[in-house]
N, C-alpha and C positions, 0 to 999 in steps of 0.2 A: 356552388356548393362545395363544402371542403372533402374530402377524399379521408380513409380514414388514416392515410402515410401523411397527414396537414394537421388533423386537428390539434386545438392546442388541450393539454392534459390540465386535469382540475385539481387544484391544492390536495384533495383527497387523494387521487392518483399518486400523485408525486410526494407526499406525505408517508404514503404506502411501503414504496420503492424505498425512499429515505431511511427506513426502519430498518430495513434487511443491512447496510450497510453498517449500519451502529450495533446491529449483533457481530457482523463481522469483523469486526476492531474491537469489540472486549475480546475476542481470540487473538486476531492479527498484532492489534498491541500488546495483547498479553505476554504474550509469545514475542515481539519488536522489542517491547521496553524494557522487560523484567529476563525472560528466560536465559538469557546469555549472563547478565548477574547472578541469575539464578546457578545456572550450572558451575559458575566460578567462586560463590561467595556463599553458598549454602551445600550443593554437592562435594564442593573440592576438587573439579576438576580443573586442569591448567586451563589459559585463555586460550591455547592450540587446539587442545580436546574439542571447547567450545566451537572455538571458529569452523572447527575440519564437522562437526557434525552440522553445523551451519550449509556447511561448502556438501556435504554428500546429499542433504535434503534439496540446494539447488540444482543439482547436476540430476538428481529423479526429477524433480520437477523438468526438466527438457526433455526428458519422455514423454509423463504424462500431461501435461497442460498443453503439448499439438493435437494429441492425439483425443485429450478430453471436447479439445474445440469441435475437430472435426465427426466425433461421433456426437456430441446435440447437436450440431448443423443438419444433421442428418434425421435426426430425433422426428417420431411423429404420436402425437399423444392425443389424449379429449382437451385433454392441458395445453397445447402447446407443444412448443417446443424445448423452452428454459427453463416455465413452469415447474415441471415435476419431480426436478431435482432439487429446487426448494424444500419438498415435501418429504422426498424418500431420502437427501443426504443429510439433514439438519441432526438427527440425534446421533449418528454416526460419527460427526465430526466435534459436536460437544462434549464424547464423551474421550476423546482421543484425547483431545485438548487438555481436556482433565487429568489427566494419564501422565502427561509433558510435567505436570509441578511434584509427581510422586517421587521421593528420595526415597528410593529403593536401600533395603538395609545391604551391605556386602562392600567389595575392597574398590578399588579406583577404579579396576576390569570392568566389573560388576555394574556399577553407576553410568560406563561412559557405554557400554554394549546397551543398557536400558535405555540411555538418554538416546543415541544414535536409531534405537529402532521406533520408542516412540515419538518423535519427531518427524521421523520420516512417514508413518504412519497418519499424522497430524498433517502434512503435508500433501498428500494422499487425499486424504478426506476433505481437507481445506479445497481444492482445486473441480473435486465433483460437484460441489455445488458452488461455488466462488464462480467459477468460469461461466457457466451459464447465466449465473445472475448477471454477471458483469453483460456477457453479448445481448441481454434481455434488454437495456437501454436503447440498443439499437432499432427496434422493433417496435417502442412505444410510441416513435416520430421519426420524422426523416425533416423536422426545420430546424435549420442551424441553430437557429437562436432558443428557439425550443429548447434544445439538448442542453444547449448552456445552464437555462434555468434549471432542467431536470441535471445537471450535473453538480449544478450548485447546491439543489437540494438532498442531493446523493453526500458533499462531500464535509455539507455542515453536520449531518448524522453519522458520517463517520469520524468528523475530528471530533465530536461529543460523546463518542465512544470511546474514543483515545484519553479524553479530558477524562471521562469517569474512571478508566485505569490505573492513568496518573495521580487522578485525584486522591483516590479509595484504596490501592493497593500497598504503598508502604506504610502511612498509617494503621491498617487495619493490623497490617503482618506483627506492628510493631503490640501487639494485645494479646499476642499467643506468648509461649513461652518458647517454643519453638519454632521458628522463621520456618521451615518444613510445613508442618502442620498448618500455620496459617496461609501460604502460598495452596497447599491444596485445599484450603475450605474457599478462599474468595476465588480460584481457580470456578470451585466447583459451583459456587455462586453466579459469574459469570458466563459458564456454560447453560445452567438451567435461563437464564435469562437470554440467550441467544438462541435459544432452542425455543421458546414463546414468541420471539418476535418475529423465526424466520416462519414458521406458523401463518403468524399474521399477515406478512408481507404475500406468501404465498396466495393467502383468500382475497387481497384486495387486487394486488395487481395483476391488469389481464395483456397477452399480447394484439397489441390494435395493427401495427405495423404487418401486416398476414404476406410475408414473404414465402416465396415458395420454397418447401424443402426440397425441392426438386435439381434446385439450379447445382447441385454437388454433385447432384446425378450424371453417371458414368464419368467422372472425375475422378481420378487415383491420390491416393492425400499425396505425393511426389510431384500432379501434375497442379493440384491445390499450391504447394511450398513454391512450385514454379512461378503459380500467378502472383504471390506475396510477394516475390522480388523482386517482381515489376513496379510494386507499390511504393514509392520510393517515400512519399510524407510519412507513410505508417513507418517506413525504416530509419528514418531520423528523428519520428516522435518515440519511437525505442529507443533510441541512443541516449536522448536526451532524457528518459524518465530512469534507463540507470544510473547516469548520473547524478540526476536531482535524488532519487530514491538511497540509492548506495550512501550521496553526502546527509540525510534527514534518517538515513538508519545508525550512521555510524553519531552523529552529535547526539543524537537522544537514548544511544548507552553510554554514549564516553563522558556525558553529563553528570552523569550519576556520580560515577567516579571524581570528576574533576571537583562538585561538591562536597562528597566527601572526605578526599583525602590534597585537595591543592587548598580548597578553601577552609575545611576544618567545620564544616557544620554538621549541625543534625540532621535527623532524616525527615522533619516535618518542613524544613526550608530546601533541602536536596526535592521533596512531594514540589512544593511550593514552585521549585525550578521547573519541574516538565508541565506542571498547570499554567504555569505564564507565559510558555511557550504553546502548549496546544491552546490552551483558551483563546489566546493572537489569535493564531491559524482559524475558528470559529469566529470570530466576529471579523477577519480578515474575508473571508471566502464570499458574503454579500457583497462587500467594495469590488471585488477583484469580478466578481460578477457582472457588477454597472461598468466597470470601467471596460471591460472586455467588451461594450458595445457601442463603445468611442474607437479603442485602438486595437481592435480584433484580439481575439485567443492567443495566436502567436506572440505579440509584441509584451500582451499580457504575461505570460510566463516568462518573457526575459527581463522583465522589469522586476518580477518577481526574484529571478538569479541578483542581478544586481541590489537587490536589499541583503540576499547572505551575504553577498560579498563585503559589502560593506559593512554589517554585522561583522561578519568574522576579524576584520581591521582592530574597531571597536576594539569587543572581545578580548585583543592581543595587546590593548593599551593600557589595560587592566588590570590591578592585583587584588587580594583577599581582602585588605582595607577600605574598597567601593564597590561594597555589595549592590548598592543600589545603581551606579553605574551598570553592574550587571546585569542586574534585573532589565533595565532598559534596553541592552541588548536582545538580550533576549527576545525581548517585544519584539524586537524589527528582525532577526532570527522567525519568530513567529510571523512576522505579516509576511515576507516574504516565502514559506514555506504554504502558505493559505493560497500564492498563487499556483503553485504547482498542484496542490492538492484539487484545485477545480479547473487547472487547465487541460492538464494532461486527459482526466474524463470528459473534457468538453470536445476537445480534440479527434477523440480516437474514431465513434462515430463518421465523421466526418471521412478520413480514409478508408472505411468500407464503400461509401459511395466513389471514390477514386477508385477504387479496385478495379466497382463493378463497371465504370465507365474506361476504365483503360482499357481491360478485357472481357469485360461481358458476364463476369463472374461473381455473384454476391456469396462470399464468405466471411460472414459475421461471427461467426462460432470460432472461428480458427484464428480472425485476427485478435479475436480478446482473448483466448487460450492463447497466444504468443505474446500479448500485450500482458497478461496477466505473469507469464513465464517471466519477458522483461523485470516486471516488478521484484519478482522474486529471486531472480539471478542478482541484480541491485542487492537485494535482501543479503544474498550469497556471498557478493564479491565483500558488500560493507562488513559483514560480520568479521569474516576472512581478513580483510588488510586488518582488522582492529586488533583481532588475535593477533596477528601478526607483529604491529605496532608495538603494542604492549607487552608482548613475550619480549620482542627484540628491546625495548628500552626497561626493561628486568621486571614490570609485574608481578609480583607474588598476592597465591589467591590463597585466601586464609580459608580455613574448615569452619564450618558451621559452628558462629558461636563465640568466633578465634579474633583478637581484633589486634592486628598489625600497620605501623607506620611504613609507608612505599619509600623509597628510596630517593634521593632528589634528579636519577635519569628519568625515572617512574613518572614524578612531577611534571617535570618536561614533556616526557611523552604525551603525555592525554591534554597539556594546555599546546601540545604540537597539534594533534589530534584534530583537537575542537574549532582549531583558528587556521591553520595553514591547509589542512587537509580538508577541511570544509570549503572555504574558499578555493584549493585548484579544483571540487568536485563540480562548484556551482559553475564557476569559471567552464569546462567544458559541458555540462550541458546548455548552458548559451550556444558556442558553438553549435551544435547541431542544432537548435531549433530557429535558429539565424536563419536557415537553408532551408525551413519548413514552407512551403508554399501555398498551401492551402488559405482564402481567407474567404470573409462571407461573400464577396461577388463571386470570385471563381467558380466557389459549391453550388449557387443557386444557377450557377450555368450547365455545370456539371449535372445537376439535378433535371432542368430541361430537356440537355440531350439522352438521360435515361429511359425517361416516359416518352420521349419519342421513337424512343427504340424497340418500345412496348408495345407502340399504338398500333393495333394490325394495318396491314396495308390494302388502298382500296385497288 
């Protein structure tokens, strides 16, 4: 008879969980794709301003995302454990959200003190319920291959969350009279729609996995940090997801730009650019599913590295006269960012069972608040070198409304940007997930000598 840490979960189930993720990418991308254009190309603030509020919202988040993990691990509710914050953070953090597209009237002071508070506030609120949702997969099953599927179905709802940002948000902006105004009505669109789904997600999915909260008990979160660094797959599946994360945050701003102002087009083929890029990554994430059960998870996201890399090559072969050249890039840009988007969730379960078999310790809450931190740091660094980037090769960010020719270092920088810098990023997270050792025999051994550890003794 199956145990309830075996069963396998039912389309419904995993259809449930799926939803929550596709609410948090119309925020996550909102915020990924648009707001860094946004704070340069509609507030007027420099690309430094941008970057450095970038960089101060990742540097809170290495506060709060250990400390969020380890106070749900601890969590005891009728709900659960991850449950509840479903419930009680979902309006909080939509309405923050909303707040991030407001062009506050006043001088450059003014804009960058508003953008820097609510951002971090956004960031804040993103992580109180983000963090548990994320550690909640852990909990739904403990089989390998299971996760994979429920990870697949996690990360096709989330790249269709991405796609509908993409899709919907420059056109739409382009219908207002003011790029302002319309950033905060589909801002505010987007939130009321994540705020129904997380709703939903909340009432369907239950935790089956009934892990004790106990196991943190008389543990100091210091002697917690101590067990993580024993964890040595979970610390190279960090390394390797800033990587992959920093290079898929910085190409899908630095996109924007390189359509507008290297290639010379409009904003419905600039739309057009990040939809054929995320759309890939959705019809990419099934394949990369089946295939991950030929050549394991691991080998799966480095195959995935080596399609940017070779994308990126492409890419640099290229000029504004083969459009459609580039469009094809892109594609393989997109298939190969579909593997990291379902590997890294497929993954990360998997080293909380190493944890709990190295030392005896199940910390689930803690490794997806530092797994989630990961992401976000990624988040931090990519934003940060691009400011950087583009400050240093002369960027000028036009006022709302203002429309300015870049200079030809300008040009160079962001086709430097999208092809070399994307490429060394993809290029070192291979490195680290090379070293990642976990695969499905190991775990299911590891899984063995857990429940034997369980079993009382006669």
């Amino acid at each position: 008879m199956n145990t309830p840490t075996t069963q396998r979960l039912t389309f419904g189930q995993k259809f449930g969980y799926g939803i929550g993720d596709y609410a948090f990418n119309l925020m996550f991308q909102g915020v990924g794709l648009f707001l860094f254009y946004y704070y340069t190309n509609v507030m007027g603030l420099s690309p430094l301003q941008a970057g450095f509020i970038f960089l101060v919202a990742r540097v809170w988040d290495g506060i709060t995302d250990p400390m969020m993990g380890y106070w749900a691990n601890k969590t005891r509710s009728r709900w659960g454990k991850y449950r509840p914050y479903l419930l009680w953070g979902s309006l909080p953090v939509c309405l923050v959200f909303i707040s991030c597209f407001y062009n506050i009237d006043g001088g450059n002071s003014t804009k960058f003190w508003f953008a820097l508070v609510t951002h971090v506030g956004f960031t804040t609120a993103y992580t109180v319920i983000s963090m548990p949702y994320t550690a909640l997969s852990a909990e739904l099953t403990s089989d390998s291959q299971e996760r994979a599927s429920v990870a697949g179905f996690r990360m096709i709802f989330a790249t269709l969350g991405g796609l509908t940002v993409a899709a919907l948000t420059k056109p739409l902006v382009e219908k207002f009279a003011q790029p302002s105004e319309g950033y905060l009505t589909i801002a505010s669109g987007y939130g009321l729609v994540a705020f129904l789904l997380f709703l939903a997600c909340f009432g369907v999915v239950r935790e089956k996995n009934a892990t004790s909260t106990d196991q943190l008990q008389g543990f100091s979160l210091s002697a917690t940090m101590q067990m993580i660094r024993q964890n040595t797959p979970f610390m190279l599946l960090c390394g390797g997801v800033i990587c992959f994360s920093a290079t898929l945050t910085m190409f899908l701003k630095v996109i924007q730009y390189y359509f507008e102002y290297n290639l010379s087009q409009p904003k419905k083929i600039e739309s057009l650019a990040l939809l054929t890029t995320l759309g890939t990554t959705v019809f990419a994430v099934p394949i990369w599913v089946a295939i991950a059960k030929y050549i394991d998870k691991r080998n799966t996201l480095i195959a995935g590295g080596l399609c940017i890399i070779l994308a990126s090559a492409l890419l640099a072969m290229f000029d504004k006269t083969q459009l459609s050249l580039i469009f094809l890039t892109l594609v393989l840009f997109g298939f190969g960012f579909g593997s990291f988007a379902f590997s890294g969730w497929a993954m990360l379960p998997d080293t909380v069972e190493f944890g709990e078999w190295k030392t005896g310790i199940r910390a689930e809450g803690v490794i997806f608040g530092l797994y989630s931190f990961a992401q976000k740091v990624a988040l931090g660094v990519g934003v940060g070198i691009l400011g950087l980037l583009l400050s240093a090769f002369g960027y000028q960010s036009p006022q709302e409304g203002q429309i300015i020719s870049q200079t030809p270092d300008a040009l160079a920088g962001i086709r430097f940007i999208l092809t070399v810098v994307s490429s060394l990023g993809a290029v070192a997270g291979i490195l680290f997930i090379y070293f990642y050792p976990i695969n499905y025999q190991n775990h299911a051994q590891m899984l063995q000598a857990i429940q034997q550890t369980k079993q009382p003794s006669v």
